[in-house]
Each structure stands twice: as structure tokens, then as C-alpha cells.
Wavefront OBJ file of the C-alpha trace (Angstrom):
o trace
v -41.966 6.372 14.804
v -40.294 5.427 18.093
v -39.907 7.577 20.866
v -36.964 6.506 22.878
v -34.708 3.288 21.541
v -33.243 1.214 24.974
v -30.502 -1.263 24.937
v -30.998 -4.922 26.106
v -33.619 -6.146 23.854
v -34.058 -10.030 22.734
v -34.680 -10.919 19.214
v -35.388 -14.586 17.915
v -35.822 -16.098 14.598
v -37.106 -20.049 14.135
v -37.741 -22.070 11.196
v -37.108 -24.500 9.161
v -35.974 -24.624 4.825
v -36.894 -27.333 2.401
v -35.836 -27.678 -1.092
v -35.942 -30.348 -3.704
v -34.389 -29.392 -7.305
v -34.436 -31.230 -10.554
v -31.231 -30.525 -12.206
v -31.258 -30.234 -16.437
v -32.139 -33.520 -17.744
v -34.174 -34.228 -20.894
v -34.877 -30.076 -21.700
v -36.544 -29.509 -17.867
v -35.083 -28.155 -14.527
v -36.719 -26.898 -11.772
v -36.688 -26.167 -7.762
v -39.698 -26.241 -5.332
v -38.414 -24.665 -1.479
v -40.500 -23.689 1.132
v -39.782 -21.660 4.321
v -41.490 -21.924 7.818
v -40.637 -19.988 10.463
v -41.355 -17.345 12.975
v -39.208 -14.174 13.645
v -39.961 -11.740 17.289
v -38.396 -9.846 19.660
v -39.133 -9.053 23.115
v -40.019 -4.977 23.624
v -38.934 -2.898 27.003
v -42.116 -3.987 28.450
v -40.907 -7.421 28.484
v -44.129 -8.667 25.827
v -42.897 -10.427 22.479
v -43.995 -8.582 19.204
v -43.408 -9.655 15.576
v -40.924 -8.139 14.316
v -41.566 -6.280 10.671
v -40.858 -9.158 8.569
v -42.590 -12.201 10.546
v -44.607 -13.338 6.795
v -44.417 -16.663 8.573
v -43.690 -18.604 5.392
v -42.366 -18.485 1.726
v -42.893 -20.792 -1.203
v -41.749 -20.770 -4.491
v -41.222 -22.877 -7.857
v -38.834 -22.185 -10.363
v -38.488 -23.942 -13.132
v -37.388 -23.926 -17.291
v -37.355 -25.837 -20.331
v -34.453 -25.510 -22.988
v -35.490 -27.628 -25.762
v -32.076 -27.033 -27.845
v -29.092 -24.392 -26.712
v -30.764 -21.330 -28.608
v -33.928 -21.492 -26.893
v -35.076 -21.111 -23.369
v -38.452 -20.596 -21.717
v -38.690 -20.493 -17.582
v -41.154 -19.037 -15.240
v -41.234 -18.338 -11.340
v -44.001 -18.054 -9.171
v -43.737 -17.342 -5.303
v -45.432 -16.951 -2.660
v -45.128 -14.940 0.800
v -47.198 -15.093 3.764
v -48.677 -11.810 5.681
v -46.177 -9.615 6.693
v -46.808 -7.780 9.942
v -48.595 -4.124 10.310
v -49.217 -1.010 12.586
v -52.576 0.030 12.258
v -53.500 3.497 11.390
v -55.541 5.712 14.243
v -58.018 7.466 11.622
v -59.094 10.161 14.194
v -55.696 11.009 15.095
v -54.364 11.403 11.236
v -57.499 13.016 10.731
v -56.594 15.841 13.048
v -52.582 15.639 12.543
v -52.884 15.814 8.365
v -50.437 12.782 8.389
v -50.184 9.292 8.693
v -50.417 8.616 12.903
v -50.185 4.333 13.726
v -51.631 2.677 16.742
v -48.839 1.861 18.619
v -50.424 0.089 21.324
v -51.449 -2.451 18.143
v -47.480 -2.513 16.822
v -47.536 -5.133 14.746
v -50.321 -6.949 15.504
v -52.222 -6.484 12.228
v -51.446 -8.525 8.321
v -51.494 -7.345 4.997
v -52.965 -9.690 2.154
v -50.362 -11.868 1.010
v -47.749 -11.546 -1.546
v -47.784 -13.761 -4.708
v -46.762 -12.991 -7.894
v -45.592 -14.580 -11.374
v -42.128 -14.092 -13.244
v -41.653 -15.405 -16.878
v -38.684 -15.103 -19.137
v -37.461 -16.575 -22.520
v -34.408 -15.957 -23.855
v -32.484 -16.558 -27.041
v -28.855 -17.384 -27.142
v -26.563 -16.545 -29.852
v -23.388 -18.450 -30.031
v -19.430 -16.804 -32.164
v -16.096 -18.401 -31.534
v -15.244 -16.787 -27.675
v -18.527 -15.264 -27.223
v -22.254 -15.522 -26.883
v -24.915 -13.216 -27.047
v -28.163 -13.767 -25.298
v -31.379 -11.429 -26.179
v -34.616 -12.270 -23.427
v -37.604 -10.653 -22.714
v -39.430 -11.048 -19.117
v -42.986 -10.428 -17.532
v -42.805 -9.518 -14.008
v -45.932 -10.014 -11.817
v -46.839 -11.366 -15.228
v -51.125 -11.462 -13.729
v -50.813 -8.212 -12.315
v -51.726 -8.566 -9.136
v -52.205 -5.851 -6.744
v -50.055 -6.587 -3.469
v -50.444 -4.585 -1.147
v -46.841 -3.295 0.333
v -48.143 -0.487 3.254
v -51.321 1.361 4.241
v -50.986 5.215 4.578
v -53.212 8.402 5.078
v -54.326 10.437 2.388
v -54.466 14.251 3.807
v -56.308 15.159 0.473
v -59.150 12.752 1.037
v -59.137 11.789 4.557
v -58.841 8.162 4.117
v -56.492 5.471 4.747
v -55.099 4.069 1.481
v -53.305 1.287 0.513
v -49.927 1.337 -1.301
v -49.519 -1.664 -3.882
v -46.006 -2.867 -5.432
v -45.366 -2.676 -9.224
v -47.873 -3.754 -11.713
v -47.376 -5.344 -14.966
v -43.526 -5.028 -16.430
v -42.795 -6.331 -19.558
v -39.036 -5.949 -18.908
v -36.448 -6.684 -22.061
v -32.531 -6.957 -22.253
v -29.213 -8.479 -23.734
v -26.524 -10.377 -21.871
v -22.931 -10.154 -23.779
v -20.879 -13.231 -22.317
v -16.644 -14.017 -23.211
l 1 2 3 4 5 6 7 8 9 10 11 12 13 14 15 16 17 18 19 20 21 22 23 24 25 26 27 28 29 30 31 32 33 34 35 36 37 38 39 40 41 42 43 44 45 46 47 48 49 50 51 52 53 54 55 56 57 58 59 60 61 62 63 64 65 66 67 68 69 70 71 72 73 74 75 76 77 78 79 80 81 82 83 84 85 86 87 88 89 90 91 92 93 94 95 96 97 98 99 100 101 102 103 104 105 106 107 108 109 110 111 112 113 114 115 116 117 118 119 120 121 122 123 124 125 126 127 128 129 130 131 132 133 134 135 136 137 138 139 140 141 142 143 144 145 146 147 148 149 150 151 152 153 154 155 156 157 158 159 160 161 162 163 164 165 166 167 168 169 170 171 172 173 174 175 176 177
């Protein structure tokens, strides 16, 4: 992917955080945070690039009720902005049978963004020195497809898109003492 790696290169990162959390009162808690920023570096040719994980900003909201001890319900939703892409040269994978990128466009393309919904309930189950607790969890719980790279398929001569997971209903049991 890169020819020749050189020393002396600058890299800078700028943003800002902000996060405002409701702590457990009356069954609810919750935290809303947000992240602004910028992240580049500045290539042998002396031009500033984004670097590979310049998505610009993040968001998410957490949050839960536990009506009594046993019970608990929560949910998580975040979202990311477009992370930074090489774009593929079609004629030149074409002819190569592989995936071949543009560098002379490093970085300067965006995927979709990222979003995706987490939700979780568990049930706790309290003995003398111990507890128990049994949950079961949804990840990317409205299956959306986001998109995590673009490659070249040999087989069809096309560029195709590769998605994170789909759907997981995901299960398990925490044993606490």
C-alpha cells in the first residue's frame, strides 16, 4: 500500500468532548456525549491529508431503566461521522485481478456513516455472597448495513462494498462474589 515510509512527518489531532450524564435516580440513568474534532497529518510532499480515522464527529446516548434490583432494561445508540477512503482505480484492478486504490485521491473520499442500535435487559439473581445475572442483547438491533471498506471483486469485476455485522441477538450470564 505504500511504497517507501520517510521519517519527519507531522500529525495533528483537534477537538473538543461534551458529556452530560444523569446518574440513577427514580429507576432512569443515562449519558448523552458528543465528539468534534479533526485528525491529519502532513505527507512528504508537504500537503495535509486525513488521516484514516478523521469521522469528524461521534455521538451517542446511553441510557437504562431498573424499575426494582431484578430487572434492568438499557439501550445505546451511536453515531459516527464518515470515515476517510482511498478510492478504487477500476481499470487498473480490472487488469491487476486485485484491489488497486487511487493514491493520488488518498483519503480524500467518505463512506456512509456509521449508526447503529444496542439493547440489553438483564435479570439479576441475588444468594448470600453472590449474584447471578442472566441478559440477553441485540446488537445493531435495526440491522443496518454500514459500510466498513470498498474492495474489488476479481470474480465479477466490480467494486463491492464490505458491510459490518448484521443483526446479533447475543445472550450470556455474569457470575459475581
Amino acid at each position: 500500500f505504500y511504497d517507501e515510509l520517510v521519517p519527519g512527518g507531522k500529525a495533528r489531532a483537534r477537538g473538543i468532548d461534551v458529556m452530560v450524564q444523569k446518574k440513577m435516580k427514580d429507576h432512569f440513568y443515562g449519558t448523552v456525549s458528543g465528539s468534534f474534532f479533526r485528525s491529519r497529518y502532513r505527507d512528504h510532499t508537504g500537503e495535509w491529508q486525513n488521516r484514516n480515522y478523521d469521522v469528524k464527529y461521534l455521538f451517542n446516548i446511553i441510557g437504562g431503566y431498573r424499575p426494582n434490583k431484578k430487572w434492568e432494561v438499557s439501550a445505546r445508540w451511536s453515531y459516527i461521522g464518515q470515515r476517510p477512503f482511498t478510492p478504487i482505480d477500476r481499470e487498473a484492478s480490472r487488469q491487476a485481478g486485485t484491489t488497486v486504490r487511487r493514491m493520488a485521491e488518498f483519503n480524500e473520499r467518505r463512506l456512509p456513516a456509521y449508526h447503529s442500535l444496542f439493547l440489553r435487559m438483564d435479570r439479576r439473581h441475588f444468594f448470600e455472597n453472590t449474584s447471578i445475572t442472566t441478559y440477553i442483547s441485540l446488537w445493531n438491533a435495526y440491522n443496518r448495513d454500514n459500510v466498513h471498506s470498498y474492495h474489488w471483486n476479481s470474480d465479477d469485476n466490480e467494486i463491492n462494498r464490505t458491510t459490518q455485522f448484521d443483526l446479533i441477538p447475543v445472550g450470556g450470564v455474569e457470575f459475581e462474589f
